[in-house]
PyMOL CGO cylinders between C-alpha atoms (Angstrom):
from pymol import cmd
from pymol.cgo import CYLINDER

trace = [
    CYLINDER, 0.00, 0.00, 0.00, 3.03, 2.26, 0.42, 0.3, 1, 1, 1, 1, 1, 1,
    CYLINDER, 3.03, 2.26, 0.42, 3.80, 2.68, -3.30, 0.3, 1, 1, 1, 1, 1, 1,
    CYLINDER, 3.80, 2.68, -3.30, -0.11, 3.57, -4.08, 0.3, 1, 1, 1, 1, 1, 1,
    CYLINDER, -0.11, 3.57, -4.08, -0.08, 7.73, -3.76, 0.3, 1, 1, 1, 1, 1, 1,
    CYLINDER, -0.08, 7.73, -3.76, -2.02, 9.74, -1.24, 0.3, 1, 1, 1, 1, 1, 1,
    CYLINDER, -2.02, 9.74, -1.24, -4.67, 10.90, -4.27, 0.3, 1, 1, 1, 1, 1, 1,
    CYLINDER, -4.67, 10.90, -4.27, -5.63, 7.17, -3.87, 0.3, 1, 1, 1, 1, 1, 1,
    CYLINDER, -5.63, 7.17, -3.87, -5.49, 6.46, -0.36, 0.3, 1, 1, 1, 1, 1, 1,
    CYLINDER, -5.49, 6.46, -0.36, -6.90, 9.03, 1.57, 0.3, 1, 1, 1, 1, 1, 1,
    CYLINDER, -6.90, 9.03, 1.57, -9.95, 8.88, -0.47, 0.3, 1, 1, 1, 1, 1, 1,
    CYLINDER, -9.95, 8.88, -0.47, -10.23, 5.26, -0.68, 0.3, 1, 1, 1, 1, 1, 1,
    CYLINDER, -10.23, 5.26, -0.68, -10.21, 5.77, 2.91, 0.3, 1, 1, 1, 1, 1, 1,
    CYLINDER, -10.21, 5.77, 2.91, -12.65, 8.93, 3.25, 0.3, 1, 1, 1, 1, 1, 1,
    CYLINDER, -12.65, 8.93, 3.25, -15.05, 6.70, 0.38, 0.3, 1, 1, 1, 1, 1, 1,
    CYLINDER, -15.05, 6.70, 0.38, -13.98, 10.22, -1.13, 0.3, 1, 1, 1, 1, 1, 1,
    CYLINDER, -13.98, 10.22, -1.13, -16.00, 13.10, 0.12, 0.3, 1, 1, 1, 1, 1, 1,
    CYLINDER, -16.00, 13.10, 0.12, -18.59, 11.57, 2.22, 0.3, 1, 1, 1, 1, 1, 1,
    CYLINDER, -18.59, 11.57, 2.22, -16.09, 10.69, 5.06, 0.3, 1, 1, 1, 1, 1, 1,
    CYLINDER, -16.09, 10.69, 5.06, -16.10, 14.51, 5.07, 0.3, 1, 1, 1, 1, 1, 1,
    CYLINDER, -16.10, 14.51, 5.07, -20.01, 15.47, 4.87, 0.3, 1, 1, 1, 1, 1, 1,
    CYLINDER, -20.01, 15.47, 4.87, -21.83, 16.27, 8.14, 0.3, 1, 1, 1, 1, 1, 1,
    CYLINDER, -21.83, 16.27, 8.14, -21.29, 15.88, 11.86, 0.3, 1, 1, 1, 1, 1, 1,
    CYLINDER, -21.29, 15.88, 11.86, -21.99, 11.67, 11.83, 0.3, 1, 1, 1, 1, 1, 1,
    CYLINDER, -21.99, 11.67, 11.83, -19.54, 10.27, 9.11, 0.3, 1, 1, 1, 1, 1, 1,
    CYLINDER, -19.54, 10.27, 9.11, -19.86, 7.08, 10.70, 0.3, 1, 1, 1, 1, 1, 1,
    CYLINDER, -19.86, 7.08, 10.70, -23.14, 6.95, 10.00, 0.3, 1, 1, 1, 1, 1, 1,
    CYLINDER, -23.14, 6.95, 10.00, -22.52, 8.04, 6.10, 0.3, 1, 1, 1, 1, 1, 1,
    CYLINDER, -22.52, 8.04, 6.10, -20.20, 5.11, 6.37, 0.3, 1, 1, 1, 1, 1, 1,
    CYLINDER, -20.20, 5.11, 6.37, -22.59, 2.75, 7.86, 0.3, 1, 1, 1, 1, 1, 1,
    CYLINDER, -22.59, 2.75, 7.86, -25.25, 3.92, 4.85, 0.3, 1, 1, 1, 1, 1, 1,
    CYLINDER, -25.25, 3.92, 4.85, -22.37, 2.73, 2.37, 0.3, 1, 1, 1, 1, 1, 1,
    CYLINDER, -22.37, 2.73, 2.37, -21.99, -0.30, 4.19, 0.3, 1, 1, 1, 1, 1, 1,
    CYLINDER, -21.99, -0.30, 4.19, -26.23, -0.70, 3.37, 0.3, 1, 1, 1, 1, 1, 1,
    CYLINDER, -26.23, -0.70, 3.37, -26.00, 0.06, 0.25, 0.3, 1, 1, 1, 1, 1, 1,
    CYLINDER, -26.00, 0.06, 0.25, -22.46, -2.61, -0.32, 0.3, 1, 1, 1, 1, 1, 1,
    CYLINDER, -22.46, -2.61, -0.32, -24.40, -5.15, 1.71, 0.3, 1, 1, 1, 1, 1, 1,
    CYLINDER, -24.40, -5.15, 1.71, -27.55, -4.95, -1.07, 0.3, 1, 1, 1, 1, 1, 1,
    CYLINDER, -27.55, -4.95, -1.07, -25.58, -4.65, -4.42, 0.3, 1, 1, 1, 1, 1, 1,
    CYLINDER, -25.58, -4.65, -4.42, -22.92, -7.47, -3.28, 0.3, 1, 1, 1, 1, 1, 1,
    CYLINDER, -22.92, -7.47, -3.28, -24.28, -9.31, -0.51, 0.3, 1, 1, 1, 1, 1, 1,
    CYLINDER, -24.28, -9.31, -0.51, -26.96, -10.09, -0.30, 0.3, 1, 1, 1, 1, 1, 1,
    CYLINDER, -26.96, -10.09, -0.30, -28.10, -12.58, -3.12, 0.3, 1, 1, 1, 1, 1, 1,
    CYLINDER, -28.10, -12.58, -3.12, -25.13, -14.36, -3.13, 0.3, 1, 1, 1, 1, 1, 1,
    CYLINDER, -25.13, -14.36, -3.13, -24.05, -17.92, -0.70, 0.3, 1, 1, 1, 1, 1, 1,
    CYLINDER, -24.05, -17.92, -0.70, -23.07, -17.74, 3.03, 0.3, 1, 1, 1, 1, 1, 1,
    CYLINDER, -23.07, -17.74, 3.03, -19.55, -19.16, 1.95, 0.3, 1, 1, 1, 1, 1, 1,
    CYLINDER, -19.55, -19.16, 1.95, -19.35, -16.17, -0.71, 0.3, 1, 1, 1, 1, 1, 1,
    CYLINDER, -19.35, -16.17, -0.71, -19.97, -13.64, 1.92, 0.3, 1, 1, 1, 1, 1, 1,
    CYLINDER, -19.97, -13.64, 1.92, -17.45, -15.09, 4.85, 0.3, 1, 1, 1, 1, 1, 1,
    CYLINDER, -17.45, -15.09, 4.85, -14.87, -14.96, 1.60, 0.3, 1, 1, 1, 1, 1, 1,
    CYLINDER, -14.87, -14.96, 1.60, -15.72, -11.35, 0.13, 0.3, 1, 1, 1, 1, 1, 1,
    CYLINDER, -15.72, -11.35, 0.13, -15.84, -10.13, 3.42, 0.3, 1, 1, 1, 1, 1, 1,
    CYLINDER, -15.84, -10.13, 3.42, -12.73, -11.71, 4.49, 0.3, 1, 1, 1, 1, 1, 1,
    CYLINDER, -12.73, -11.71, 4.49, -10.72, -10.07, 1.65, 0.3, 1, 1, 1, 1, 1, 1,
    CYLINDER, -10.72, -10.07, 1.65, -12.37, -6.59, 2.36, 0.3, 1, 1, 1, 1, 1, 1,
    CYLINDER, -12.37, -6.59, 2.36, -11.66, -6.63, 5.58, 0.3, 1, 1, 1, 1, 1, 1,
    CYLINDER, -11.66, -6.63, 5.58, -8.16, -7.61, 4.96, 0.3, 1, 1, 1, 1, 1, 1,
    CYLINDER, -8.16, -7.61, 4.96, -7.49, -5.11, 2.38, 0.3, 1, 1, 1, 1, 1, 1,
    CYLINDER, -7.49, -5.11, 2.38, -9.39, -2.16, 4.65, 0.3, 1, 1, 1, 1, 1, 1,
    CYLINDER, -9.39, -2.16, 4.65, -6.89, -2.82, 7.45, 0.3, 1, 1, 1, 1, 1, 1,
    CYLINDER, -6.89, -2.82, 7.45, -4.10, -2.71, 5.03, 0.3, 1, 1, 1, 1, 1, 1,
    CYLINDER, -4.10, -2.71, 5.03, -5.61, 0.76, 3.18, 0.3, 1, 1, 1, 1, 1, 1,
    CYLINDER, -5.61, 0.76, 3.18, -6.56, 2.24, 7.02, 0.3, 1, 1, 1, 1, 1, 1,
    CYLINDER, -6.56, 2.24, 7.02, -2.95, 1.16, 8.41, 0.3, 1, 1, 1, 1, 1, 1,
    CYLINDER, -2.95, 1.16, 8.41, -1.44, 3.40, 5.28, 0.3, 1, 1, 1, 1, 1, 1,
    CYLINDER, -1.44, 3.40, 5.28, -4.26, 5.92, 5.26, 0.3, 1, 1, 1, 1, 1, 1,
    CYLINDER, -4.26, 5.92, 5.26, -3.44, 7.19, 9.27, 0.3, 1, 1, 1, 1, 1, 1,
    CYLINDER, -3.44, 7.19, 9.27, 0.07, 7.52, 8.43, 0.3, 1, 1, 1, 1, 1, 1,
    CYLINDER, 0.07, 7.52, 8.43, -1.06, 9.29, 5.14, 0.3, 1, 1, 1, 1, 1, 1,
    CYLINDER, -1.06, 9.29, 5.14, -3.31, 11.73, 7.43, 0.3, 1, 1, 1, 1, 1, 1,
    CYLINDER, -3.31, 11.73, 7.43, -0.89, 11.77, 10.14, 0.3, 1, 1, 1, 1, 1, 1,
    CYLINDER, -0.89, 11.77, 10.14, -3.80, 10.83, 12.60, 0.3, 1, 1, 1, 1, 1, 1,
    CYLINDER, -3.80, 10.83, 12.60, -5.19, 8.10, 14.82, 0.3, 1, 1, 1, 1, 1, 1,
    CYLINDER, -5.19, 8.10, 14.82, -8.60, 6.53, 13.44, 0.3, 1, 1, 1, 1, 1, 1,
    CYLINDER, -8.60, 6.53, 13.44, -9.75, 10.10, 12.03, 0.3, 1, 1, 1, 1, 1, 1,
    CYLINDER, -9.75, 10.10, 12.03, -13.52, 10.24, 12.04, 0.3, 1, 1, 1, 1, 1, 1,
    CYLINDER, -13.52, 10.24, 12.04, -13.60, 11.01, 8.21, 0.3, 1, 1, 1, 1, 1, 1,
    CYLINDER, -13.60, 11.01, 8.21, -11.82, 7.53, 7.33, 0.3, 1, 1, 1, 1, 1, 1,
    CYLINDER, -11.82, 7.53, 7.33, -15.29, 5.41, 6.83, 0.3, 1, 1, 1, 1, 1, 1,
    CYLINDER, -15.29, 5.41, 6.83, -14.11, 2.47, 4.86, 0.3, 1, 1, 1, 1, 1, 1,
    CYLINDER, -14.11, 2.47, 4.86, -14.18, 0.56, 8.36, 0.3, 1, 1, 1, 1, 1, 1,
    CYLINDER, -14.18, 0.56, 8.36, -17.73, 0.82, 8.64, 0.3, 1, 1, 1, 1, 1, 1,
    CYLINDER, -17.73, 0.82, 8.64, -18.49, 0.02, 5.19, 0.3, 1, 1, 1, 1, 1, 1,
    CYLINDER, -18.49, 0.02, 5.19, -16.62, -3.04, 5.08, 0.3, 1, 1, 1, 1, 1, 1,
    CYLINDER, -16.62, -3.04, 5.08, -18.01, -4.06, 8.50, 0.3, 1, 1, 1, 1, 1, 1,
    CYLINDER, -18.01, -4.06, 8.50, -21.62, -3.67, 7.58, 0.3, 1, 1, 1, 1, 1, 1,
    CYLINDER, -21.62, -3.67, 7.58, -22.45, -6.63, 5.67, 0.3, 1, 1, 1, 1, 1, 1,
    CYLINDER, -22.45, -6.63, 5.67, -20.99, -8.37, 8.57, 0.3, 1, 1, 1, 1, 1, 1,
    CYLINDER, -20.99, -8.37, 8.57, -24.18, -7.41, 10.50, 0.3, 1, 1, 1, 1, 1, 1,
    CYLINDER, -24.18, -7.41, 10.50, -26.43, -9.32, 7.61, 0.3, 1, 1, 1, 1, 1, 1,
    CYLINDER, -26.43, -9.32, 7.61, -24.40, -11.95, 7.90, 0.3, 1, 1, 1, 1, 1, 1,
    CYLINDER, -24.40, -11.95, 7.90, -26.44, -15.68, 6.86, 0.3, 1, 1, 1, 1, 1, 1,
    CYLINDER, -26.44, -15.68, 6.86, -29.40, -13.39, 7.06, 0.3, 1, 1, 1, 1, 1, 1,
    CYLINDER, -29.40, -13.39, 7.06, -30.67, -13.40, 3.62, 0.3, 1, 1, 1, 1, 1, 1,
    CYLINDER, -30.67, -13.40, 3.62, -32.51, -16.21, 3.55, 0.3, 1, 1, 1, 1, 1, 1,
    CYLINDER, -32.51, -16.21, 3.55, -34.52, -15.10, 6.85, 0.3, 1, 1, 1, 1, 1, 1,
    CYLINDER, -34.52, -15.10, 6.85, -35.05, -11.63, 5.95, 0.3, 1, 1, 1, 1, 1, 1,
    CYLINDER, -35.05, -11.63, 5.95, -36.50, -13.19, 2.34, 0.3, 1, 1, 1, 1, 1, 1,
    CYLINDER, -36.50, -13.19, 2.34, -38.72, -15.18, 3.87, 0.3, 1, 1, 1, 1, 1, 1,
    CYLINDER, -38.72, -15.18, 3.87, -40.14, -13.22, 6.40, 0.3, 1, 1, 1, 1, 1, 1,
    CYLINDER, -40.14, -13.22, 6.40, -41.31, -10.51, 3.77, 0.3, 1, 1, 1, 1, 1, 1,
    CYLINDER, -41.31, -10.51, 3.77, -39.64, -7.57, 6.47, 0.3, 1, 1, 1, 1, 1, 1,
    CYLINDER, -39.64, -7.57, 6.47, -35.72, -7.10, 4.48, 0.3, 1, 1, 1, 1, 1, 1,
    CYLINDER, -35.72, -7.10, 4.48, -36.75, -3.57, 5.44, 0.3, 1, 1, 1, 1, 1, 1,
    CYLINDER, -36.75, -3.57, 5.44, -37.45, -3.94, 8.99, 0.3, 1, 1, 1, 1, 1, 1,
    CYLINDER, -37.45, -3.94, 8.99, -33.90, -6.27, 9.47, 0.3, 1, 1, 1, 1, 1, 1,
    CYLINDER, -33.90, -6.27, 9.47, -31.68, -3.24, 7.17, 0.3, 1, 1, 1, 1, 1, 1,
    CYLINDER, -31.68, -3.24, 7.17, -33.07, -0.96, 9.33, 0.3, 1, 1, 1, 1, 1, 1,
    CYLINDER, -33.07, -0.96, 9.33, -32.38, -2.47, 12.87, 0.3, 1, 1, 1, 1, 1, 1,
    CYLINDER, -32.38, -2.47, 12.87, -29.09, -3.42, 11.90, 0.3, 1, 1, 1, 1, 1, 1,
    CYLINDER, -29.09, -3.42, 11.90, -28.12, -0.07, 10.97, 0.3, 1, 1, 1, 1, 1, 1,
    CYLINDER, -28.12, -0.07, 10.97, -29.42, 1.36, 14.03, 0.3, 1, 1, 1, 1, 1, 1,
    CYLINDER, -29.42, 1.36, 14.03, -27.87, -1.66, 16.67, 0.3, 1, 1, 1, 1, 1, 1,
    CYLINDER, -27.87, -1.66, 16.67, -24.28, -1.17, 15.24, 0.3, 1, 1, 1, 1, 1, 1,
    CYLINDER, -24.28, -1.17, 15.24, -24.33, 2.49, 15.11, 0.3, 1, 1, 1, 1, 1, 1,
    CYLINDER, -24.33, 2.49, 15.11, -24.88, 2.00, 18.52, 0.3, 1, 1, 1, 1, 1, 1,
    CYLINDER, -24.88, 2.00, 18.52, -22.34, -0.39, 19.18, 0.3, 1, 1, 1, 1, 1, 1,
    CYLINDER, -22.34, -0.39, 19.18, -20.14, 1.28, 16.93, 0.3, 1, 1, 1, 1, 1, 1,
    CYLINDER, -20.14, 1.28, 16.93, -20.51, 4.76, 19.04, 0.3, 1, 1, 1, 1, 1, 1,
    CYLINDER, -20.51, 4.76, 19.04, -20.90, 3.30, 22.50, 0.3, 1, 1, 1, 1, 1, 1,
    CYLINDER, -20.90, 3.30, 22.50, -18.07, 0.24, 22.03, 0.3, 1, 1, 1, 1, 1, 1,
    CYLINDER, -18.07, 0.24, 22.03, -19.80, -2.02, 24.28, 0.3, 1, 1, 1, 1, 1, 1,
    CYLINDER, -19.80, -2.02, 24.28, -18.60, -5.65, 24.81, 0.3, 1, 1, 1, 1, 1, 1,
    CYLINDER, -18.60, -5.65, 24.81, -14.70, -4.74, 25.20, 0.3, 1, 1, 1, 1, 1, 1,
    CYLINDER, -14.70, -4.74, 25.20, -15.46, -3.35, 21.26, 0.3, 1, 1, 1, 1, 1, 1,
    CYLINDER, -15.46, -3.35, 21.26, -12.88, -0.07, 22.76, 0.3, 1, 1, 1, 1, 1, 1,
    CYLINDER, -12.88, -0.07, 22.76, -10.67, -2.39, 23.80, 0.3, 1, 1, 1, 1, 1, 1,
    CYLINDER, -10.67, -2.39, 23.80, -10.23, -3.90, 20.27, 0.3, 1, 1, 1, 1, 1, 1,
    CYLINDER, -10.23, -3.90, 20.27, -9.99, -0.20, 18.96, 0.3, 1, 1, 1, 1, 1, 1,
    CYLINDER, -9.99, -0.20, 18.96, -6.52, -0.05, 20.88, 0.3, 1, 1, 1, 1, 1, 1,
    CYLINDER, -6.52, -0.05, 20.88, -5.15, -2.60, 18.24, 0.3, 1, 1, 1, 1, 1, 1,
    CYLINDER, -5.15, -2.60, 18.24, -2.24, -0.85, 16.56, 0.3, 1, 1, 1, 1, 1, 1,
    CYLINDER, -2.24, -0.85, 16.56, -2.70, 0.59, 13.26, 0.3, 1, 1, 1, 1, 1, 1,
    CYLINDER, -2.70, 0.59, 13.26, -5.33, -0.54, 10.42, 0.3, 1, 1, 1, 1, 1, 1,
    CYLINDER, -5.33, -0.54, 10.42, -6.33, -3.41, 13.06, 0.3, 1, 1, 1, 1, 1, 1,
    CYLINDER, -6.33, -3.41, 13.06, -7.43, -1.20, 15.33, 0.3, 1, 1, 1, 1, 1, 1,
    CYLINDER, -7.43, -1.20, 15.33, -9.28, 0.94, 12.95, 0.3, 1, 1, 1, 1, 1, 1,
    CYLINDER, -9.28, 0.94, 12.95, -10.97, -1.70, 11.33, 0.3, 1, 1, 1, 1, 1, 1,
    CYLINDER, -10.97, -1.70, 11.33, -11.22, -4.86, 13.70, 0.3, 1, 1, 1, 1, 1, 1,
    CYLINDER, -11.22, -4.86, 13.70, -13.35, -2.39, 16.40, 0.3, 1, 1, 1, 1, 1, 1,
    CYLINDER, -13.35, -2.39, 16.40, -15.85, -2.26, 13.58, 0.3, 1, 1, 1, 1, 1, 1,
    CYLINDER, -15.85, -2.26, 13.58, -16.55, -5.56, 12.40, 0.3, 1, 1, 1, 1, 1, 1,
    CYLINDER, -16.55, -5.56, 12.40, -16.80, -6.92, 16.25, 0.3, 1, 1, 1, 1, 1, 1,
    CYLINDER, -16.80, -6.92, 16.25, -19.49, -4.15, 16.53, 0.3, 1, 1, 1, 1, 1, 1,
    CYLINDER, -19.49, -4.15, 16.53, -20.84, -5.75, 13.40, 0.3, 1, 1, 1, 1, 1, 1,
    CYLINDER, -20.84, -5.75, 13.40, -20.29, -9.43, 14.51, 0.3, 1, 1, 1, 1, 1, 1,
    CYLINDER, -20.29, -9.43, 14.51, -22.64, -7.86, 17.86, 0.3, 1, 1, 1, 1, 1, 1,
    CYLINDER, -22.64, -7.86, 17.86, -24.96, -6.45, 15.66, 0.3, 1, 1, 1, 1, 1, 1,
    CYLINDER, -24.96, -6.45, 15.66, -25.36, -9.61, 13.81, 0.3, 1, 1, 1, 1, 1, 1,
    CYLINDER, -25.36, -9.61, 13.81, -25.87, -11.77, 17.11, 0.3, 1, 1, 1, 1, 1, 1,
    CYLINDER, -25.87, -11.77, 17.11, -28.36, -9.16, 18.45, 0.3, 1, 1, 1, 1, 1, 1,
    CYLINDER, -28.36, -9.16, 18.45, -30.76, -9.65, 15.03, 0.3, 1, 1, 1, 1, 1, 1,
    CYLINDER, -30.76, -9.65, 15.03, -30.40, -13.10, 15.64, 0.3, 1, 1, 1, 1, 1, 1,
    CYLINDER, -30.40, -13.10, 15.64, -31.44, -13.28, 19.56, 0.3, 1, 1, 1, 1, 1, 1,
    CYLINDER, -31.44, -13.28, 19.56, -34.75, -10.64, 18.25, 0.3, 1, 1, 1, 1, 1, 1,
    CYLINDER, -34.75, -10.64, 18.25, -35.53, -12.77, 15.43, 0.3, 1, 1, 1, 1, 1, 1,
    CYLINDER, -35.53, -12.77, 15.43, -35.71, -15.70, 17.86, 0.3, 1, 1, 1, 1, 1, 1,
    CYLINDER, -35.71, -15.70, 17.86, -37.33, -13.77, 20.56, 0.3, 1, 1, 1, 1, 1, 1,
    CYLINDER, -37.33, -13.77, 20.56, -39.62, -12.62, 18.27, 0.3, 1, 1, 1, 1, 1, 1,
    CYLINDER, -39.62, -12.62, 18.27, -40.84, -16.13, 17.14, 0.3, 1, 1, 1, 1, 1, 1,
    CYLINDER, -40.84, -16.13, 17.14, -41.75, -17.07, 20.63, 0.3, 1, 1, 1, 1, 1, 1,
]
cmd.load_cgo(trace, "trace")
């Protein structure tokens, strides 16, 4: 990642200007991550999605480890390519259950609203992950937020069924 230049990183990193618009960029980010869960995610096999979101989550913590030094800061709020990556990691083996319950709306929409919430709050020892050094701890913070998320729609799904 060293030899890519700083007009790529930073705004691989930033998802170009949206890391930058508004007070929440997080949540901008988490919106990406929505709209990269739908278009990629989910109509494709569980095995597909572990894979894809292996290798994105790999290559984010390699393009966040570069982008900090790049910006010369510590997870900077504007760098949003963590959440992105880490949202379809909250719809994770879903896709089948949201189908068939009719509700894909009702599942996007609590997901995106339990792991903004973990993601602000870091519940769980989540801020303890965020000490990680470098891309890790940009990135890694996110997707066990996301792995939360995921566990939570699972527990209110089965709840829910009672």
């Amino acid at each position: 990642m060293r030899l890519l230049p700083d007009k790529w990183v930073v705004p691989i990193c930033t998802c170009g200007p949206v890391g930058y618009w508004g007070k929440a960029p997080g949540t901008n980010g988490t919106v990406l991550g929505v709209i990269l869960y739908t278009l990629l995610f989910h109509s494709v096999s569980f095995w597909f999605q572990v894979f894809f979101l292996g290798l994105l989550s790999y290559l984010a913590i390699l393009i966040c480890e570069e982008g900090e030094k790049r910006m010369m800061k510590r997870d900077p709020g504007e760098m949003i390519i963590d959440e992105v990556i880490a949202v379809p990691l909250c719809f994770l083996g879903m896709n089948t259950l949201m189908a068939s319950t009719g509700h894909v709306w009702a599942y996007m929409l609590g997901g995106f609203v339990i792991f903004r919430v973990f993601d602000i709050l870091k519940p769980f020892g989540i801020k303890k992950i965020q000490e990680l050094p470098g891309g890790q701890g940009v990135v890694v913070d996110d997707l066990a937020a996301a792995l939360a998320t995921n566990l939570s729609l699972y527990i209110i799904v089965h709840i829910a069924s009672l």
